[in-house]
C-alpha positions in Angstrom: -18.8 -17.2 3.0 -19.8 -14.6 0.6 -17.0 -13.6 -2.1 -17.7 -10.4 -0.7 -15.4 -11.8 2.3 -12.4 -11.6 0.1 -12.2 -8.1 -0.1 -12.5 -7.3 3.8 -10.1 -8.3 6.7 -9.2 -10.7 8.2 -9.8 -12.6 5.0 -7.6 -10.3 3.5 -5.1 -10.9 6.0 -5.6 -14.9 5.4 -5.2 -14.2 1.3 -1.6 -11.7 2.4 -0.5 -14.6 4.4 -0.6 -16.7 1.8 1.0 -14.5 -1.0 3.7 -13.6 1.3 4.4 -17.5 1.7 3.9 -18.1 -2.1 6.3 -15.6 -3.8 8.8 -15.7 -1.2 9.1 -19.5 -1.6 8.5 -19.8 -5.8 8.4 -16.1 -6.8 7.3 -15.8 -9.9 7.6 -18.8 -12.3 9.6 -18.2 -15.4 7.6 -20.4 -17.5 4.2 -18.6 -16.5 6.1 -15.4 -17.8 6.8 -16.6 -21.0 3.4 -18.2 -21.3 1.3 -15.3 -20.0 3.3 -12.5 -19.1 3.1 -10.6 -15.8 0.3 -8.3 -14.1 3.0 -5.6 -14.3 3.2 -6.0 -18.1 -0.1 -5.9 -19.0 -1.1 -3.2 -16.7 2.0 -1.4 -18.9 0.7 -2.1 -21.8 -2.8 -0.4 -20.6 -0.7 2.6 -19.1 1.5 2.8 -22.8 -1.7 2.8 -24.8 -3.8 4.9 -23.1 -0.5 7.6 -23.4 -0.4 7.2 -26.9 -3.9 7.5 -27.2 -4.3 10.8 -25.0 -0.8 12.8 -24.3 -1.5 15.4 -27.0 -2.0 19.0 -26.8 -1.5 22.1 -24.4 0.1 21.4 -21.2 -3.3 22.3 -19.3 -5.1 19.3 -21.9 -2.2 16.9 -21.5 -2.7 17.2 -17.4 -6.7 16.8 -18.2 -5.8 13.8 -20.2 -3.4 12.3 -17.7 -6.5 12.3 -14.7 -8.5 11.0 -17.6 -6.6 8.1 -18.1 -5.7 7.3 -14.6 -9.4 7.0 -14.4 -9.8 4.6 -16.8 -6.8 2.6 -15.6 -8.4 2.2 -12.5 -11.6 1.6 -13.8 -10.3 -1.4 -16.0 -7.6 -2.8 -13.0 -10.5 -2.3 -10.4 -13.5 -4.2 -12.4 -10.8 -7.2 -13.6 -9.7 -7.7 -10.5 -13.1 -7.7 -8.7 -14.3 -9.8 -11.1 -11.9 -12.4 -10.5 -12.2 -12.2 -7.0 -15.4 -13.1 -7.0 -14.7 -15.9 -9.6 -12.2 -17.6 -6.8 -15.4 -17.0 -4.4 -17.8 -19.9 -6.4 -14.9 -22.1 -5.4 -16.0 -21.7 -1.9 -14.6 -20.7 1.4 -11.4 -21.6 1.4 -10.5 -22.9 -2.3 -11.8 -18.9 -2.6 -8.9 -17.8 -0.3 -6.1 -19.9 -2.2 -6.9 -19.1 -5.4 -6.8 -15.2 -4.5 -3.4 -15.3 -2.3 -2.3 -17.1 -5.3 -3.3 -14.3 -7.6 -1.9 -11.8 -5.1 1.1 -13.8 -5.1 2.2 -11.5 -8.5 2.2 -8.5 -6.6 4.8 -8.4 -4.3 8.3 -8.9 -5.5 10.3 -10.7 -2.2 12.1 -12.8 -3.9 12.9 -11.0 -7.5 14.2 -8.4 -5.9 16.7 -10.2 -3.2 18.4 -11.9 -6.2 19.0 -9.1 -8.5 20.5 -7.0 -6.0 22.1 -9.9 -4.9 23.7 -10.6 -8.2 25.2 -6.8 -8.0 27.6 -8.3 -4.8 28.3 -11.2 -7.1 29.0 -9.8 -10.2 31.3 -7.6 -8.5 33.4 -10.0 -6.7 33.4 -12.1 -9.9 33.5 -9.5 -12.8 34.8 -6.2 -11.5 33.3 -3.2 -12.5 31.8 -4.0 -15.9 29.4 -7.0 -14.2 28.7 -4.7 -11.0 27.4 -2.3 -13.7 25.6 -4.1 -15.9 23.7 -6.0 -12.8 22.8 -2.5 -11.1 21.7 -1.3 -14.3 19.1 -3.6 -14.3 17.5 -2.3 -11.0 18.2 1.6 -11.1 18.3 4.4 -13.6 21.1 6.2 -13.0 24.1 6.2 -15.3 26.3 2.9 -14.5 29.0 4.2 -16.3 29.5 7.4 -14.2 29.6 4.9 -11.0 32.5 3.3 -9.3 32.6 0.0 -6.9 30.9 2.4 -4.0 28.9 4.2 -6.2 27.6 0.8 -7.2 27.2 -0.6 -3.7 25.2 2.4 -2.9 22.7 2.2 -5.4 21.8 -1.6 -4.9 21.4 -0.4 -1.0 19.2 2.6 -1.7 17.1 0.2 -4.9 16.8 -2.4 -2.1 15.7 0.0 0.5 13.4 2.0 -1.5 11.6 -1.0 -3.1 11.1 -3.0 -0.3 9.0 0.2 0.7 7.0 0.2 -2.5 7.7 -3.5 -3.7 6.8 -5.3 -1.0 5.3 -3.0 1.9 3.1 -1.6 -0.3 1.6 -4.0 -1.6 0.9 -5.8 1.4 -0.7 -2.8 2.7 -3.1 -2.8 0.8 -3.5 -6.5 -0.1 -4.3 -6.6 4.0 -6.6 -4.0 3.1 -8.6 -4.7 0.3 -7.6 -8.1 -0.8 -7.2 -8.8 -4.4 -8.4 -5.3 -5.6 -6.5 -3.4 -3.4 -3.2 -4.8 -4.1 -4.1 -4.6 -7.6 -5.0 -0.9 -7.8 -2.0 -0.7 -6.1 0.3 -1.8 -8.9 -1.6 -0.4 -11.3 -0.6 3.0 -9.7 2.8 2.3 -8.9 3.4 1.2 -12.6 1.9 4.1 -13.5 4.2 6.4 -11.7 7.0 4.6 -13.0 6.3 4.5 -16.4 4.6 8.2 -16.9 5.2 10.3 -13.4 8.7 11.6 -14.8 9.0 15.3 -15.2 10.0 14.7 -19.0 8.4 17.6 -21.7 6.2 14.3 -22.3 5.0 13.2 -18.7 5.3 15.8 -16.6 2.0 17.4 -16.8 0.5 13.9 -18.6 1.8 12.0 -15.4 1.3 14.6 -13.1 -1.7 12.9 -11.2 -0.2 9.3 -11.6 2.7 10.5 -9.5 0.7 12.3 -7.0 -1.1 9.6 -5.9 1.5 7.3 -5.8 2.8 9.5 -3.3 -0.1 9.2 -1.3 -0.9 5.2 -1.8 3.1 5.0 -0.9 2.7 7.2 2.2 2.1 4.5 4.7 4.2 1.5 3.5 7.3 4.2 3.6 7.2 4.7 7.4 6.2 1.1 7.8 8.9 0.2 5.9 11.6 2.2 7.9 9.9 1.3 10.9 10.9 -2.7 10.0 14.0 -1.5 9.0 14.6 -0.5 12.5 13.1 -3.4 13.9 15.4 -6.0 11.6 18.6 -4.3 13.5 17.4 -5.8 16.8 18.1 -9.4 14.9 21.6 -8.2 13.6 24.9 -7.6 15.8 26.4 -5.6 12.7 23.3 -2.9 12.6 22.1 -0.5 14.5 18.6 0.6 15.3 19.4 3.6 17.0 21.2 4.6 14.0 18.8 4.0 11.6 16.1 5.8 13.4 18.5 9.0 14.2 18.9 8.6 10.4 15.5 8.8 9.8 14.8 11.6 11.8 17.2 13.6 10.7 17.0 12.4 7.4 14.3 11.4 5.5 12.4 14.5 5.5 15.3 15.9 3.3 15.0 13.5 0.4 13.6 14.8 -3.3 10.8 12.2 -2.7 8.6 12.1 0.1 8.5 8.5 0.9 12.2 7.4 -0.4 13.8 8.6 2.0 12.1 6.6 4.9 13.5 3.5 4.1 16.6 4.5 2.8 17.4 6.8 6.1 16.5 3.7 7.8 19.4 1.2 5.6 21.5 4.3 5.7 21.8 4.5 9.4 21.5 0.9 10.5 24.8 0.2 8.3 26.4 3.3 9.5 26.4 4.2 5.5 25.8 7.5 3.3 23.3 6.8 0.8 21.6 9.1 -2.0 23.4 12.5 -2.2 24.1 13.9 -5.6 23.3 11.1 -9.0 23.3 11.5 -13.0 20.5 9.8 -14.9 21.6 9.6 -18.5 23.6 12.8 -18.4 21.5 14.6 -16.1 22.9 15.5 -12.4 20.3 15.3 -9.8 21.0 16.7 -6.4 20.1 14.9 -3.6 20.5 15.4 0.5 22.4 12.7 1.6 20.7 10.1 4.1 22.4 9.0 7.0 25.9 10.3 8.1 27.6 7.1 8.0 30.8 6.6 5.2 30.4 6.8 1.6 32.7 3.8 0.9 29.6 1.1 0.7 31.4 -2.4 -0.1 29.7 -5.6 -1.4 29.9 -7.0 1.8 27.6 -4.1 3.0 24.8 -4.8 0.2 25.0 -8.6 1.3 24.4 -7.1 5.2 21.4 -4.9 4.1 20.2 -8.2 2.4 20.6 -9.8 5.7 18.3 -7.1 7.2 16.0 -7.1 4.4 15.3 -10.9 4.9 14.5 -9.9 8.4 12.4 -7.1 7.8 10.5 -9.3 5.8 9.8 -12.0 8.6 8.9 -9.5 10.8 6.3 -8.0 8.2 4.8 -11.6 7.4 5.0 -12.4 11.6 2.8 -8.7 12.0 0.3 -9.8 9.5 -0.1 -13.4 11.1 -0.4 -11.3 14.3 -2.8 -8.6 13.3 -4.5 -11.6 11.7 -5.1 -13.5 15.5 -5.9 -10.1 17.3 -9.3 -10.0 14.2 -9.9 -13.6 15.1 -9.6 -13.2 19.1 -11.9 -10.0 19.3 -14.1 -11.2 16.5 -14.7 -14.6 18.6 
C-alpha cells in the first residue's frame, strides 16, 4: 500500500477509527505534554508569531497580512503533516495506519473535554459557587463572576454542545476525509479562529479570514453535530428528540454564529432547557437569541444529563464511521 493510501478513504476511516478509540480510552497523556507539548500549542505558537511578525499597519494591510499568514500557517501544518504521514507509510500497511491514528489521536478532544465540564457539576456540588466558577472559567470566556449556579450550568451545557461540534465532529470530519492532513489543517484553522478571529481593534481585520473559514471548515460538523444530538435522545428516557430538533429549527438560525447554534439548539431542546441568550465577556454584554424554549434554571444534574447524551452522541459518531467504513469495503470488494 502506497502512503499515498493514508490520505484517502477508507484508510482514512481505518486511521478515524482508531483515534476515536485511542483518545477516548487514554486522551491525551499528561506526561507527553510536559515532555513535548501539544499539536494545539505549537500550532499557537506559529499562529502568535506570525501575528507579531505581521499585524501592523492600516486596517486594509493588517486584513492583507492576516490572508498572508493564514497561508503560511497552512503551508507549514500542511507540508509537516504530510510529511509525517508519509513517514508512518515506510512502516508499511498497517504499522502505517497505527502510527497515523495515533498521531490523529491529538486532535480530537473526547475525553478532555467530558471531564472539565464534568468537574463544573462537581465543583458545584462540593464547593458552591466559587469552584463552579473557577471550573467553568476554565472552558468559556465569559465573565464567571457575573454568573450564578444556572448561569453556570448553562454555560458548561452550551461549551459542551458547541465543542463537541468543533472539538470532536470536526475533526473527525475531516480526519475521515483526508487523514492526517486533514484533521491537522483542521486544527490549525480552528486554533487560528480562536486565538486571532475576535473582533478586537487588534484581530478583527488581522483575523478576519481565519474566522471566515472556520466558519466554513465548521459548516458540516455543526449540522452533523446537532444531527447526533438528536439521535443520542433516542438512547435517553430524560431527552427528547423531537425537542431538540423543533429547537433546531426554530433556533439555530438565530444564533450570532452560524454553526453554534446547531448543536446548542440541539442540547437546548433535548433537555427542555434555554441556553445562550444575552452574556458579558470581561465587561462586555453580548446579545444573544436564546436557543430552545425550555427553562432557564439549568441544574448540575442537567450538565451531568447532557454528558449522558454527549457520551452517546459520541458512540453513535464512532458506530457511523465503522459503518461508512464497511459500506467502502462492501462496494469496493
Amino acid at each position: 500500500m502506497p502512503w499515498t493510501a493514508l490520505t484517502h478513504p477508507p484508510d482514512t476511516l481505518i486511521v478515524l477509527l482508531l483515534a476515536l478509540a485511542v483518545e477516548a480510552a487514554a486522551g491525551y497523556p499528561d506526561r507527553l505534554y510536559r515532555a513535548l507539548g501539544h499539536p494545539v500549542t505549537w500550532i499557537g505558537a506559529l499562529i502568535g508569531a506570525l501575528d507579531r511578525r505581521l499585524n501592523h499597519g492600516t486596517p486594509a494591510r493588517r486584513r492583507r497580512a492576516g490572508v498572508a499568514g493564514l497561508v503560511v500557517l497552512l503551508a507549514v501544518v500542511g507540508a509537516v503533516s504530510l510529511g509525517s504521514t508519509a513517514l508512518a507509510g515506510l512502516a508499511g500497511p498497517w504499522a502505517g495506519l497505527c502510527l497515523v491514528g495515533l498521531l490523529c489521536a491529538s486532535l480530537p478532544a473526547q475525553r478532555s473535554l467530558h471531564q472539565h465540564v464534568a468537574r463544573v457539576a462537581a465543583d458545584l456540588r462540593s464547593d458552591g459557587l466559587a469552584g463552579g466558577r473557577h471550573a467553568v472559567s476554565m472552558i468559556v470566556g465569559r465573565n464567571p463572576e457575573t454568573l450564578d449556579e444556572a448561569g453556570i450550568c448553562r454555560a458548561a451545557i452550551e461549551s459542551l454542545a458547541e465543542n463537541f461540534s468543533d472539538g470532536i465532529v470536526a475533526p473527525a470530519v475531516w480526519i475521515g476525509l483526508g487523514g492526517l492532513p486533514g484533521g491537522a489543517l483542521y486544527k490549525a484553522i480552528n486554533t487560528a479562529d480562536s486565538m486571532i478571529g475576535h473582533r478586537t481593534p487588534r484581530h478583527e481585520a488581522y483575523g478576519w479570514a481565519s474566522a471566515r473559514l472556520d466558519d466554513l471548515v465548521n459548516l458540516p460538523a455543526s449540522r452533523l453535530g446537532a444531527g447526533l444530538i438528536v439521535l443520542a435522545c433516542l438512547f435517553h428516557r430524560d431527552a427528547s428528540a423531537g425537542g431538540a430538533f423543533r429547537a433546531v429549527r426554530r433556533d439555530a438560525h438565530k444564533h450570532r454564529s452560524p454553526n453554534a447554534g446547531w448543536p446548542e439548539a440541539a442540547m437546548a431542546g433535548a433537555l427542555g432547557l434555554r441556553l445562550a441568550g444575552p452574556r458579558i465577556y470581561g465587561a462586555e454584554r453580548v446579545e444573544d437569541a436564546w436557543m430552545g424554549d425550555g427553562r432557564p434554571e439549568a441544574t448540575p444534574h442537567d450538565v451531568e444529563r447532557a454528558l449522558a447524551l454527549y457520551r452517546t452522541a459520541c458512540v453513535i459518531l464512532f458506530g457511523a464511521a465503522a459503518a461508512m467504513l464497511a459500506l467502502l469495503k462492501i462496494t469496493r470488494a
